[in-house]
MARGUFI-74577 format. One line per 4 residues: number of its first residue (from 1); their letters; for each residue x, y, z of C-alpha. Coordinates in pm, 1 decimal. Layout:
! residues N
NUM) a) X:Y:Z  ...;
***
This chain:
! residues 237
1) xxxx) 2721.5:-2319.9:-407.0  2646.1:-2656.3:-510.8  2944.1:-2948.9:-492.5  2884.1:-2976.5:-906.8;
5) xxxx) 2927.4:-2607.1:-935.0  3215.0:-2625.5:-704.3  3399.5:-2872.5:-847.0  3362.6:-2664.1:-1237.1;
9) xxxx) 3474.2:-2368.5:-1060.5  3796.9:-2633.0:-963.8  3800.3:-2814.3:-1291.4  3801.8:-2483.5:-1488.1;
13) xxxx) 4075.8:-2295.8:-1240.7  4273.4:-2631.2:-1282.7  4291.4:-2575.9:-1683.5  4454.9:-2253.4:-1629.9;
17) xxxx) 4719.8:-2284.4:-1393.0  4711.9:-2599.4:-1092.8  4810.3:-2344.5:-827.7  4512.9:-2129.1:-909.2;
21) xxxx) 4275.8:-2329.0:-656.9  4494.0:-2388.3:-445.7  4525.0:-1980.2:-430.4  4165.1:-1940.3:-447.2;
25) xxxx) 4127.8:-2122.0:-118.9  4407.0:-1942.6:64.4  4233.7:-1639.4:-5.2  3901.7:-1753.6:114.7;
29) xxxx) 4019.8:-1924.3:366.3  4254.0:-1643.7:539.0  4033.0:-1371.7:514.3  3870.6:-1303.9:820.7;
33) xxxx) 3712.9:-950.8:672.5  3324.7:-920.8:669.0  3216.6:-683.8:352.2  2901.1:-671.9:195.4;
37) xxxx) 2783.3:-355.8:-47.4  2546.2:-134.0:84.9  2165.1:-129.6:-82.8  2098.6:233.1:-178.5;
41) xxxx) 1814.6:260.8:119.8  2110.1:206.5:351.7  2432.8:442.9:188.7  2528.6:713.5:329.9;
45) xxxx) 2428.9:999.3:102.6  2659.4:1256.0:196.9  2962.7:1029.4:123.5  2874.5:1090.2:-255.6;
49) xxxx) 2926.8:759.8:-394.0  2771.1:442.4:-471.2  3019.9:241.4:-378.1  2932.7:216.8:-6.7;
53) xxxx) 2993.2:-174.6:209.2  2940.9:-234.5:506.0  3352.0:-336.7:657.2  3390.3:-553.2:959.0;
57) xxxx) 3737.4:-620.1:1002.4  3816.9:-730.7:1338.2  3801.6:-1120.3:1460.6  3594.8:-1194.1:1706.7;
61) xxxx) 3789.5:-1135.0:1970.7  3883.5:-801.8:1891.2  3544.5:-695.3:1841.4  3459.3:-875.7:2237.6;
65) xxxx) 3722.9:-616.8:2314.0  3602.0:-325.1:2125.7  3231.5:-387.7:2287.7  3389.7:-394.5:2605.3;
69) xxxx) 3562.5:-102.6:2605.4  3302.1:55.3:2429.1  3051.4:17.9:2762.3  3338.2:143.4:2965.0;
73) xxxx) 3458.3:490.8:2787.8  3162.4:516.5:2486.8  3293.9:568.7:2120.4  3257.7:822.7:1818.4;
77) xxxx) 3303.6:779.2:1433.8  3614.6:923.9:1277.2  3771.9:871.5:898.3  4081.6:706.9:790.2;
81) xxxx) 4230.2:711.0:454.9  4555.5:530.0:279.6  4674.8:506.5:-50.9  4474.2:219.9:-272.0;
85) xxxx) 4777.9:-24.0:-227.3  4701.3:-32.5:127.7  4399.6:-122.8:191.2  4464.8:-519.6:99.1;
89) xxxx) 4597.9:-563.2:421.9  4329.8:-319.5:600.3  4019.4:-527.0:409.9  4207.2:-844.2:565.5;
93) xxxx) 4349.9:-759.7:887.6  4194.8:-440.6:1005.9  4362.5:-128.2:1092.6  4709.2:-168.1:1330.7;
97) xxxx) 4968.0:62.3:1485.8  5181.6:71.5:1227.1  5394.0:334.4:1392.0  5794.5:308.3:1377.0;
101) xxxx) 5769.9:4.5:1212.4  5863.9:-102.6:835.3  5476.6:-126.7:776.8  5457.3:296.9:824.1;
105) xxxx) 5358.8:498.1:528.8  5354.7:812.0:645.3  5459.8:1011.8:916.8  5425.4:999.5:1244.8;
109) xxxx) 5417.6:1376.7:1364.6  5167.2:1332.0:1647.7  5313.5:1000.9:1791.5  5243.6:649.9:1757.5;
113) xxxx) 4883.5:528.0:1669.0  4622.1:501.2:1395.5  4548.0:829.5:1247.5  4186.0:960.0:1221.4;
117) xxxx) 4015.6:1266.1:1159.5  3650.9:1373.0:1190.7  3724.3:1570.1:873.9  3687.0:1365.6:522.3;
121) xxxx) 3916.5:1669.9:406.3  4191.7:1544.3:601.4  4140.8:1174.7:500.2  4026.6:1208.4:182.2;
125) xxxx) 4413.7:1367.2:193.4  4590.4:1085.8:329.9  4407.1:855.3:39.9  4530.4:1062.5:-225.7;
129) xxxx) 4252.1:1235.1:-333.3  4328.2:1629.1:-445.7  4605.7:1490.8:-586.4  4688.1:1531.9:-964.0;
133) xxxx) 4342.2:1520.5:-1147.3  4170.2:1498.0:-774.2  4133.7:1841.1:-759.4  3859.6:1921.0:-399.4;
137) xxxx) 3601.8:2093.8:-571.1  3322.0:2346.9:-382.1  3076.0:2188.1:-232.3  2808.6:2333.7:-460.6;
141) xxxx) 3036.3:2134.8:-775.0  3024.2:1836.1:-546.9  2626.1:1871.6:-530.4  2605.9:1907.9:-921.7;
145) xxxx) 2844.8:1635.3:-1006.6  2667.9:1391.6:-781.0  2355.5:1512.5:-927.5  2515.7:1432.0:-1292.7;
149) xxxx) 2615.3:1087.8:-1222.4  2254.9:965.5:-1068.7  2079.8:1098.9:-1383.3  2323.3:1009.0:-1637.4;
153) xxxx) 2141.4:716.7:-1871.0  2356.4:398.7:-1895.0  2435.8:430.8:-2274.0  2681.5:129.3:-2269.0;
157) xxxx) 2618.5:-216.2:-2138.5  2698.1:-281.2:-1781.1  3056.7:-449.5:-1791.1  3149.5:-735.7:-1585.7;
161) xxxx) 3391.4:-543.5:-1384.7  3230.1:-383.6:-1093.1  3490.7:-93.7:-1077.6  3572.0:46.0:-1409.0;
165) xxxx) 3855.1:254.3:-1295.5  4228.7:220.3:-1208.0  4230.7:573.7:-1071.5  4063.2:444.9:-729.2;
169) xxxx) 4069.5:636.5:-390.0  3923.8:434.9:-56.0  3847.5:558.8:328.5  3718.6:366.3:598.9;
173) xxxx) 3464.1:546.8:858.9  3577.3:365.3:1169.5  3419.1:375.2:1547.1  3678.8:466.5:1815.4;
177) xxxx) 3671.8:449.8:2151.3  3689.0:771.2:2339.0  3908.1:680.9:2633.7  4187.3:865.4:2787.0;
181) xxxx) 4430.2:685.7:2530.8  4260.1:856.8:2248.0  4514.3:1166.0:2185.0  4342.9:1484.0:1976.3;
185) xxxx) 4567.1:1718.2:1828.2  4306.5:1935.3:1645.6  4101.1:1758.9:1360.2  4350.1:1479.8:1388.2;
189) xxxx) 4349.5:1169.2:1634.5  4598.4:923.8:1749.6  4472.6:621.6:1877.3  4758.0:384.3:2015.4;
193) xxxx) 4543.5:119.3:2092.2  4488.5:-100.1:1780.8  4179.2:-249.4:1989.2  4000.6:71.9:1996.0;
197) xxxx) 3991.2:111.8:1654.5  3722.7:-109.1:1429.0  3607.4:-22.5:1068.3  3251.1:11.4:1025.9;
201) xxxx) 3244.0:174.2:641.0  3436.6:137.9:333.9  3418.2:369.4:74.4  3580.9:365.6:-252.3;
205) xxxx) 3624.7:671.9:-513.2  3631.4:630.6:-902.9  3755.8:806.7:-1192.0  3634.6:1178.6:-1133.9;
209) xxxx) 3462.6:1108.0:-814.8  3525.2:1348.1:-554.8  3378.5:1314.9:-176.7  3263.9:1634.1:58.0;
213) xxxx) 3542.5:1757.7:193.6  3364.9:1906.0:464.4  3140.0:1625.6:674.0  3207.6:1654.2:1079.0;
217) xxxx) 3162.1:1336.2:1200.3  3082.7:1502.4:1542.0  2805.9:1691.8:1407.7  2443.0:1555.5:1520.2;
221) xxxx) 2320.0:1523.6:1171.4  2577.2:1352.8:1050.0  2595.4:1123.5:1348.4  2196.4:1053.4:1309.6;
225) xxxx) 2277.4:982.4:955.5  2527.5:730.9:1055.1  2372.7:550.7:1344.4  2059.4:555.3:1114.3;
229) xxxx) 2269.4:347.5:817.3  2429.4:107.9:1089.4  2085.4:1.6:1231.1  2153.8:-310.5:1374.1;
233) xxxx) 2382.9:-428.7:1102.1  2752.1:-424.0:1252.8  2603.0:-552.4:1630.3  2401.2:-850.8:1459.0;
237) x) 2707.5:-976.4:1238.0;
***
């Protein structure tokens, strides 16, 4: 951005309200979160949506932290998923252990931690999708509607918003590290340590969009896939 384009951007923000640069700068300023939207070439077709980024949410210190751990126990992939108010503070601060505190949302059945699941069914759950109009459809619905959307012609002209919805549902694919800490009760994980938790995916839902409710993040294809999209994207940022 150019200084003349810059100070527009000021004069017109000025016009509307004199605390709406101020704002503006705040939020640019405080947000430590790295997210960029995925090309096609790099999306992760079994998520079953197009609106893929890549989400680095850690400072730099807690990602020295995660690396080092990382060499020391090894990691995995795993899914979490919140309600669409939450994720403001996830996209800014990363994931914590919100756990017996007046930041927790849900329960906490299986202890204190960050809950994740290698199943999208069980975070495409804690997101609120299969709720109301959500219903999970078969996976051979999911393959048709997916199918639908890639070949339906854009009859209307492309709007300025780039999600048209209200009706939104979001997960994060996160890397964990597979210590000792890392407590499995089935198909869903506690980790207690906020530091061995780091987003790597965002993924966001519209209107009608549904996800696979059955991708195994510890199956080798699906692990392939992932490790193919991630390149050397997240360890060159």
């Amino acid at each position: 951005m150019t200084q003349g384009s810059y100070l527009e951007i000021k004069k017109q923000m000025d016009k509307l309200d004199p605390l709406a640069h101020p704002l503006l700068q705040w939020i640019i300023s405080s947000n430590r979160s790295h997210i960029v939207k995925l090309p096609l070439s790099r999306q992760l077709k079994f998520m079953h949506t197009s609106h893929q980024f890549l989400l680095l949410s850690s400072p730099p210190a807690k990602e020295a932290r995660f690396r080092t751990a990382k060499k020391l126990y090894g990691s995995t992939f795993a899914f979490h998923g919140s309600h669409i108010e939450n994720w403001h503070s996830v996209l800014r601060n990363g994931l914590v252990n919100a756990s017996y505190t007046k930041l927790q949302l849900h329960g906490a059945a299986y202890g204190k931690g960050i809950y994740l699941s290698p199943i999208s069914s069980i975070s495409f759950g804690y997101s609120g999708m299969g709720k109301g109009q959500h219903r999970m459809p078969t996976k051979d619905e999911l393959v048709q509607r997916y199918n639908r959307m890639n070949t339906m012609p854009q009859s209307r002209p492309i709007q300025s918003r780039f999600l048209q919805s209200r009706n939104l549902n979001c997960i994060a694919l996160c890397e964990v590290i597979t210590s000792k800490d890392l407590q499995k009760h089935g198909n869903i994980w506690v980790c207690p340590v906020s530091d061995h938790v780091c987003t790597r995916f965002f993924f966001v839902y519209e209107d009608g969009q549904v996800g696979d409710a059955n991708i195994n993040t510890q199956e080798p294809k699906i692990q392939k896939e992932i490790m193919r999209v991630i390149g050397t994207q997240i360890y060159s940022s």
